[in-house]
C-alpha positions in Angstrom: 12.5 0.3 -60.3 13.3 3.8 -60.8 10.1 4.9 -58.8 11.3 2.9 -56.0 14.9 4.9 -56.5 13.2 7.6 -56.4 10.8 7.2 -53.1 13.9 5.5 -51.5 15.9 9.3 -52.3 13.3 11.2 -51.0 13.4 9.6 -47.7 17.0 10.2 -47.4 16.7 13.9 -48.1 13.5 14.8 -45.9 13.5 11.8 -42.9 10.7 11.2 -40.8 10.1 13.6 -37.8 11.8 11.8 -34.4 7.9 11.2 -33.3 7.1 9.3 -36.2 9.9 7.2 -35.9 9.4 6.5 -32.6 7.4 2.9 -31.8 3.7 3.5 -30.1 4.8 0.4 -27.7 7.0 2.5 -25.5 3.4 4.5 -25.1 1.0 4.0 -22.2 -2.4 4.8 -21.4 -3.5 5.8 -17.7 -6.5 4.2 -17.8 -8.7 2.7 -16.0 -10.0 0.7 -18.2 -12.5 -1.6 -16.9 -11.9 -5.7 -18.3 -13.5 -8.9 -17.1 -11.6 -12.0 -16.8 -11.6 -14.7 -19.3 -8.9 -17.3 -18.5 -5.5 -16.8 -16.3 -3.2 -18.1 -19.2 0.0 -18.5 -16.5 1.9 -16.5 -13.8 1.7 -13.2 -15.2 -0.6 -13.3 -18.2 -4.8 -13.2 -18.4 -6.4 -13.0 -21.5 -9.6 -9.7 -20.8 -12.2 -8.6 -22.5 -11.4 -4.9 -22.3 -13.9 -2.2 -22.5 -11.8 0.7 -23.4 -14.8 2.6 -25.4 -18.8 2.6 -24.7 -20.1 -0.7 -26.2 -16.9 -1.7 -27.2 -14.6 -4.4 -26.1 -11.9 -6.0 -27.4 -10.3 -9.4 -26.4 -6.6 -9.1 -25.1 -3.4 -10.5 -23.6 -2.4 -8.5 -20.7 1.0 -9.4 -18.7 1.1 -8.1 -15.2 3.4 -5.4 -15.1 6.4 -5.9 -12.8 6.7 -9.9 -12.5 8.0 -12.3 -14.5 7.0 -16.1 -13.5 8.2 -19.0 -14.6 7.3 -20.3 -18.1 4.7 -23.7 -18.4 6.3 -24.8 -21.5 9.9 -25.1 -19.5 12.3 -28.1 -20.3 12.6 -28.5 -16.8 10.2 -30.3 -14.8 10.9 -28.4 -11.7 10.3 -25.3 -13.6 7.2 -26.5 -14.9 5.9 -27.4 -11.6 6.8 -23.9 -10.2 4.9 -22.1 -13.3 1.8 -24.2 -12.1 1.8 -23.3 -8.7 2.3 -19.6 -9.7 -1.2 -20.2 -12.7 -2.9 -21.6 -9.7 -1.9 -18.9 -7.5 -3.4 -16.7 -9.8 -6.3 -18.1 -10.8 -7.6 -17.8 -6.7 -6.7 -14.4 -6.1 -8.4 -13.3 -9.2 -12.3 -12.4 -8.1 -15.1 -14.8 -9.1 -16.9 -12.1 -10.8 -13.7 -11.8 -13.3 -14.0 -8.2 -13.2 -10.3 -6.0 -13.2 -9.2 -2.6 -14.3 -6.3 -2.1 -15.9 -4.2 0.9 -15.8 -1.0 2.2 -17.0 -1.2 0.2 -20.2 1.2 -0.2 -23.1 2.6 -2.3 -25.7 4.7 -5.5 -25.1 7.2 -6.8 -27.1 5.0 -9.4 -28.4 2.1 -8.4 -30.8 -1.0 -8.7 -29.2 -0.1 -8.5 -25.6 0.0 -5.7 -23.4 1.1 -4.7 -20.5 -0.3 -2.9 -17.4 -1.1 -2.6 -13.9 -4.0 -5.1 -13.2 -6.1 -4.1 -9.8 -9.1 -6.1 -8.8 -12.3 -4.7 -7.1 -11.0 -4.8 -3.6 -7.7 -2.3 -4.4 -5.4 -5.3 -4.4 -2.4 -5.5 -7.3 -2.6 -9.2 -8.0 1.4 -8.8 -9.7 2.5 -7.4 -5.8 0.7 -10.4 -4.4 2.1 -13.3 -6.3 5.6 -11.2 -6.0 5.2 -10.9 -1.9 3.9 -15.1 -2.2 7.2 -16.0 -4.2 5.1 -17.0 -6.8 6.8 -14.4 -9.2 10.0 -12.5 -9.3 10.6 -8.5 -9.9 10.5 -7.7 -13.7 10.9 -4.4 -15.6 12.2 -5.2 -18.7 15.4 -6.3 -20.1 16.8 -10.3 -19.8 15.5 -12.3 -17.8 17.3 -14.1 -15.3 18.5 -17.7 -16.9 16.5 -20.7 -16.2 18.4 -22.7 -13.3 17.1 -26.7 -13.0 17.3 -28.2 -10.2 16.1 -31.8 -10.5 
């Protein structure tokens, strides 16, 4: 107890530097890194196999920065329907060799996930594409719009 009292104290008198207190989420790496495709998971989210090192890789989340789209597991059927247009949507303009590189690439606010710029091999942003379609809606953070149902 008085140990704990003690480290406790010694925090209070010599704090942290500002960049160590700072989250590594708000980070971002340029990139490229170079990932192939293993499933489209919904609107705005594949799962990769990233190669960020030589002989490495690393199975990952990664939300397409800039879009949100609607959510699968929605109480509204409309909703629902919408989010599986906007998976299916996805899933064709994603290349058939699954390969991707991802760039501008940081932490999301769920573990596990990340976020970035996805491009696929012909220069195309796939998160521009399903915004331009209507699949998708601008996103940069913050609340999201509410969920409106129209049944």
């Amino acid at each position: 107890m008085a140990r704990s009292f003690i480290i406790l104290c010694l925090f209070l008198v010599f704090p942290l530097p500002a960049s160590a207190k700072t989250s590594t989420v708000r980070e971002t790496i340029a990139g490229p890194v170079s990932a192939e495709i293993i499933e489209v998971i919904d609107g705005d989210t594949i799962l990769v196999d990233a190669s960020p090192w030589p002989q490495q890789t690393i199975e990952v989340y990664v939300r397409l920065r800039g879009i949100n789209a609607p959510e699968l597991h929605s109480k509204c059927a409309a909703v629902r329907e919408e989010a599986e247009r906007a998976q299916a949507a996805l899933e064709e303009i994603m290349p058939a060799s699954g390969e991707v590189q991802l760039t501008k690439i940081s932490g999301d606010k769920y573990f596990g996930r990340i976020l970035a710029d996805v491009t696929i091999a012909d220069g195309r942003n796939p998160a521009d594409m399903l915004l331009s379609s209507g699949y998708a809606v601008s996103y940069h953070g913050g609340r999201k719009a509410p969920e409106l149902c129209a049944q």
